[in-house]
N, C-alpha and C positions, 0 to 999 in steps of 0.2 A: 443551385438547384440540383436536386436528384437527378442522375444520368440513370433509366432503365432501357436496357437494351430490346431491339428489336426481335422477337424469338420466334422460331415456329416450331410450334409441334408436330410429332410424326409418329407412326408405329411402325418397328421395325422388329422383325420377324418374332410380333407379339409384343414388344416392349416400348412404353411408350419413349420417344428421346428429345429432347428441345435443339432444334440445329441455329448457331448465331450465326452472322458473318465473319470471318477472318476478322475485321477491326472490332466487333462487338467482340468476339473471344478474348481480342489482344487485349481490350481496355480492360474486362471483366480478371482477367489473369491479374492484370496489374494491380488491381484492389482486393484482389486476394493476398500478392506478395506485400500489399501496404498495410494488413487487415493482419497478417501472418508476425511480422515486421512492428507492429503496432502492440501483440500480444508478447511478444518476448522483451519487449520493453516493460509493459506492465507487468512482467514477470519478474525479471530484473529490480522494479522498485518495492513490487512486495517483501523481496527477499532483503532489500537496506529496511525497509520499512521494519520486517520483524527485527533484525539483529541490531536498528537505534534502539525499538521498543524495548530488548533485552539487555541490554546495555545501561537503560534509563535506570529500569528495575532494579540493576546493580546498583546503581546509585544511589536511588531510594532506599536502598538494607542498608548500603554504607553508612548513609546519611542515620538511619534510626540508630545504629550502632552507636556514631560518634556522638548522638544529642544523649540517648542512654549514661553513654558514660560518663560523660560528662556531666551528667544529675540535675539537679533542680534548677535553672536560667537564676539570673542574677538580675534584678529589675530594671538596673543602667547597663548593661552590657550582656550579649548572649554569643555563642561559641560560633563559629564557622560551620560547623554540625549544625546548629539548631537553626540560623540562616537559611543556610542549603536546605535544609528539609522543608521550613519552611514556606521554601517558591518550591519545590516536587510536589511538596502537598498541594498547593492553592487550585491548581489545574487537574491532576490527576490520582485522587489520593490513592492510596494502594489499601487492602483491607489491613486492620492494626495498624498505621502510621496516627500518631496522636496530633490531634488538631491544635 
C-alpha cells in the first residue's frame, strides 16, 4: 500500500513550505535514496543494453559478409554465414539483410 506522509503547509515569510515530521522526512529521504539508487541502475542497463545492441549489428554485417561471399547456398548444405544470418534475421532484421 502507498505510504503518503502526513504534511502541513505553511507560509513562511511569503513562501509557501510543507513541514513533515522527523520520521515522515526520514522515510521520504529514504525513497528518494531508493528512487536515486533505482535510476542509476537503469542507467547502467541502458548503457549494456546499447553496447549488446551494437555488438549484435556487428554481427549481422559480419554475418552478410560471410553469406555474400560465400555466393549462392547449396540446396543440401548452407555455410555457417548463411545460418548465423539466418537466426539475426528471423527476430530483427536489419534494412538490406536478404530474407
Amino acid at each position: 500500500m502507498a505510504w503518503h506522509p502526513e504534511a502541513r503547509r505553511m507560509r513562511v515569510d511569503g513562501t509557501d513550505v510543507v513541514v513533515l515530521s522527523p520520521e515522515a522526512y526520514k522515510r521520504l529521504d529514504s525513497f528518494r535514496r531508493q528512487a536515486g539508487a533505482q535510476a542509476s541502475r537503469m542507467h547502467a542497463l541502458r548503457q549494456q543494453l546499447a553496447a549488446a545492441t551494437a555488438t549484435l549489428d556487428e554481427i549481422r554485417q559480419a554475418a552478410v559478409r560471410a553469406a555474400c561471399a560465400a555466393g549462392p547456398a547449396k540446396p543440401d548444405s548452407e555455410c555457417a554465414g548463411r545460418e548465423l544470418l539466418a537466426i539475426l534475421a528471423r527476430d530483427a532484421p536489419a534494412p538490406g539483410l536478404p530474407r
